[in-house]
N, C-alpha and C positions, 0 to 999 in steps of 0.2 A: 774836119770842117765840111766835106763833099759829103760825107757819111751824116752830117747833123741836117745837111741842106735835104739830102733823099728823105730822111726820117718826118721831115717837115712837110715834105712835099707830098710823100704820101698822105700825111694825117690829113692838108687839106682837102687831099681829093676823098678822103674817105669820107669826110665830112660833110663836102659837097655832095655825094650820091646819097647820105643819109638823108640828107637836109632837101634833096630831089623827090628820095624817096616817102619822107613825113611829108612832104604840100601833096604829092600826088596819090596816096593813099588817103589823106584826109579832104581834098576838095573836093564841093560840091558841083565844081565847074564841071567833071570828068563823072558826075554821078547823074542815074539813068533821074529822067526827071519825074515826081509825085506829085501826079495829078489830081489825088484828093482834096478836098476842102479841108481847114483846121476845124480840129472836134473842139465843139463851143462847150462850154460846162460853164451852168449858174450856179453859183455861188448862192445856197440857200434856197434857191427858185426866184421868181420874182419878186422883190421885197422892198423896203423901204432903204436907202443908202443914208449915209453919215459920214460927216467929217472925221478925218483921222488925226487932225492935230492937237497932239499931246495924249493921244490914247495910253493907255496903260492893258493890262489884265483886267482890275477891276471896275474899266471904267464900263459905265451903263451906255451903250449905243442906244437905247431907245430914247434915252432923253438929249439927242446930240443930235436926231434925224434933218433931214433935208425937207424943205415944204414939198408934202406927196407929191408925187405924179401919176401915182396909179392906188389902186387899192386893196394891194396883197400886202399880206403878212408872211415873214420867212416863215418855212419849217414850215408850210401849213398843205394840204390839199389841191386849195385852189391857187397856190400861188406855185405849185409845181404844175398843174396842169397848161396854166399861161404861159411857163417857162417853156415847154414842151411845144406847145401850140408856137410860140415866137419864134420860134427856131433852135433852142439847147437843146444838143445831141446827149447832153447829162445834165444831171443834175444832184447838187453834193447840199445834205443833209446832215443832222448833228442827231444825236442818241444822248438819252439818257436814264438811266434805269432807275425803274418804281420800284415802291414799296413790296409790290404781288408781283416783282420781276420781267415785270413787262419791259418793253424799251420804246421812252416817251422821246417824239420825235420833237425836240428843243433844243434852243441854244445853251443856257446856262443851265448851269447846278442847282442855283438859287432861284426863287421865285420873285421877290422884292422889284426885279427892274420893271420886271414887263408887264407880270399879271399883277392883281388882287390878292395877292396870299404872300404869304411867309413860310422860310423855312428852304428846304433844298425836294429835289424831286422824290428824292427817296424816303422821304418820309409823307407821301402820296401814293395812294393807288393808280393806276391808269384813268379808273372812272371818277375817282376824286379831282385830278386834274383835271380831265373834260368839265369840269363844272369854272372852271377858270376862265377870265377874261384875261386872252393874252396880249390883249392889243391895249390894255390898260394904262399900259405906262408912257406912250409914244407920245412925244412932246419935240416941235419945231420952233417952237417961242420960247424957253424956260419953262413950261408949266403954262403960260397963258391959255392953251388950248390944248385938248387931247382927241384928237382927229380919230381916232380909231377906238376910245374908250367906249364901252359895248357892243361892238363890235367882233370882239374875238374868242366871244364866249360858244365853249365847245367843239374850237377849230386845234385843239391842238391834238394830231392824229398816233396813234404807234405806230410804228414799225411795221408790223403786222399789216394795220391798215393802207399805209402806203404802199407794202408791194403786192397787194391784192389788188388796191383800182390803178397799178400801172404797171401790170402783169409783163409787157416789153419794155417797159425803162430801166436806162444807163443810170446805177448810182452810182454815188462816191459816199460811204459812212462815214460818220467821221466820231471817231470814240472822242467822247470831249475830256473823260477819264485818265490816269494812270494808273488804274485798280487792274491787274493781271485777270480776277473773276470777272470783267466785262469780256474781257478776248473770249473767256471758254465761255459765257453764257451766250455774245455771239457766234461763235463756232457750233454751239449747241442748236443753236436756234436755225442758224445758216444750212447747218445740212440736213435738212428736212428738204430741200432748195432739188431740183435736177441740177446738172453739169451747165445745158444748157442757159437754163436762169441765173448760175453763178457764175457765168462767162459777161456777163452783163452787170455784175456788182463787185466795188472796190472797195476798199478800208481802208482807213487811215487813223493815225491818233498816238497816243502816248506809245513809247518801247514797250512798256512790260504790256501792258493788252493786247499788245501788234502781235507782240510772241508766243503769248501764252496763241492767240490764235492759229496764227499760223504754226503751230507745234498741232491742233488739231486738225487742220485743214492744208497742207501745205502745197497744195495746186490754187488757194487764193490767193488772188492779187492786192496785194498789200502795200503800206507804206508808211514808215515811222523818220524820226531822224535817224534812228540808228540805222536802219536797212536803208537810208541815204546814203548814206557813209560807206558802208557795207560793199556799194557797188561805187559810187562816184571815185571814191579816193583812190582805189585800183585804176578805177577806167584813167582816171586823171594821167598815174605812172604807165599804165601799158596800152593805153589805147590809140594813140599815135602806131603803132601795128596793125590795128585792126580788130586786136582781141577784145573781147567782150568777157568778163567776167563771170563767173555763175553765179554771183550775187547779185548779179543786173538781170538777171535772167527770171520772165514771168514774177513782173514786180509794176509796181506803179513810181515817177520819179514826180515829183515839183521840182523844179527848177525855176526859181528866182532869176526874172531877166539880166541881173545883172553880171549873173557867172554863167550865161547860156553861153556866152566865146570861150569859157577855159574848157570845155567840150570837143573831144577832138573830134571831127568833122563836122562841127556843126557849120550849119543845122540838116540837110539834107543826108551827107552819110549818114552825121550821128541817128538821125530819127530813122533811118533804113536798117543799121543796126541794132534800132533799140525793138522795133519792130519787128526785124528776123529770133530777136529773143523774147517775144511775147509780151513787151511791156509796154504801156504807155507814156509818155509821156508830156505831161503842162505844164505850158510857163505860166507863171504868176509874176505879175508886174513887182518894181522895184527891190527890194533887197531880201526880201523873205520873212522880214518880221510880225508882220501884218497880212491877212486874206486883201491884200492889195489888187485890184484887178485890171485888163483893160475895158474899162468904163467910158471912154469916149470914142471914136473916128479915128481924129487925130492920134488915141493911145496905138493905133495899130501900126501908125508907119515907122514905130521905134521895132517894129517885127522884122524879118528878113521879107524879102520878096517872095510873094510864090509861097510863103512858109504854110508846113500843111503838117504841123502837129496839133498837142491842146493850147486849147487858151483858156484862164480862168476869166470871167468876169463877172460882175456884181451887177449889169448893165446888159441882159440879155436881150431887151428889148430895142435897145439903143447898136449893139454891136452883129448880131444876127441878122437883119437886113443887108450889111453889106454882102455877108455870102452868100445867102439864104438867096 
């Protein structure tokens, strides 16, 4: 019995210095304090927003928009310059490949929602597409009006073109694909790039393109579900120690607010952590199913205090003044 009670006793106390040791290894309380601002990233650039209720895959966002407030178009030139001008420290962009290989800077595969035309990008040239009205399909009535209809002829830019007129800007790609031939077609394209230039652009998108890239390029910052996974479900089991994984290591993470607590030290350690290993990382509002953003004021006080990682929002105009 004395023998059952020592065995006891000890397990408690072992338990307690572990259980000392997990708060105080992961608190932010005991962690040196970061004085940065959170890196703002618009979603698109400046653009039109829409309601999210009952969205699907296939559902047409341009015929769902909100009565304008400004008069950008996503994906376009001028509505990345405004984003920039507003205060987004980045700005995350959509790809999509032409007919002549180029990579047309759009949201969808298909053309039907937005523009004048039919059919998918890849059965267009880059210069066939500049003949497109992309603002064509934007409708805040049903159809009663289209605020942007001739308007968006010959704004829809490549790739090419945008990293030429924003020679210093932060992007985020984002493969809209899970074709593996877009990762090597941009990896191909990509290292033409300095070190320095590619220190300043991210990817993101389906697995197989994610890999096929980074199998060509493996100092890019990248990010798929699977390279989520890759790093989060380790960190998950061993990061109450402090270890960091090498699968977390010089990677890009989203994290959905609503699993930023199962993160051990968040948010301070963990983003000092994720930072000693090269990566960055943004929250993206609510559960991750959606490019959900924080699009209001108010969305920011669901943030931690002081918090000084990414933020996505759809709302750069709206959420950039407060830091800015």
């Amino acid at each position: 019995m004395k023998k059952t009670k020592k065995i006891l006793k000890r397990m408690i106390i072992i338990l307690l210095i572990l259980g000392v040791f997990m708060f105080l290894n992961n608190t932010s309380l005991l962690t040196k304090e970061r004085n940065a601002k959170p890196l703002l990233l618009a979603h698109r650039g400046m653009a039109q927003t829409f309601h999210m209720e009952g969205i699907t895959g296939e559902t047409c966002t341009a015929e769902r928009i909100y009565e304008p407030e400004n008069s950008f178009l996503e994906n376009t030139i001028p509505s990345m310059k405004a984003a920039f001008e507003a205060g987004a420290d980045a700005v995350e962009l959509d790809i999509q490949l032409t007919k002549d290989g180029q990579f047309a800077v759009f949201h969808d595969w298909t053309l039907e929602c937005r523009t004048n035309a039919k059919g998918n990008t890849r059965d267009y040239t880059m210069n066939e597409l500049k003949k497109l009205d992309i603002g064509y399909g934007y409708t805040a009535d049903n159809g009663k009006t289209y605020p942007f209809r001739g308007k968006g002829i010959g704004m829809m830019p490549s790739l090419d073109e945008v990293l030429n007129q924003f020679p210093e800007g932060d992007f985020l790609i984002h493969i809209k694909s899970n074709d593996p031939q877009e990762g090597e077609k941009l990896a191909e394209y990509l290292s033409m790039f300095s070190e320095d230039r590619l220190a300043k652009i991210s990817v993101y998108g389906g697995d197989e393109p994610i890999a096929a890239l980074k199998e060509e390029m493996p100092a890019m910052r990248v990010m798929s579900k699977a390279t989520l996974k890759e790093c989060l479900l380790p960190y998950l089991g061993t990061g109450w120690t402090g270890y960091v994984p090498n699968s977390c290591k010089n990677t890009q993470l989203h994290i959905p607010e609503s699993y930023t607590k199962l993160m051990w030290g968040w948010p301070n350690k963990f983003l000092n952590r994720m930072d000693d290993a090269g990566t960055r990382v943004i929250v993206v509002a609510g559960n991750g199913n959606w490019s959900e953003g924080f699009d209001r004021p108010e969305d920011l006080e669901r943030l931690p205090e002081d918090y000084s990682g990414g933020i996505w929002t759809n709302r750069i105009d709206l959420i950039a003044p407060i830091y800015k």
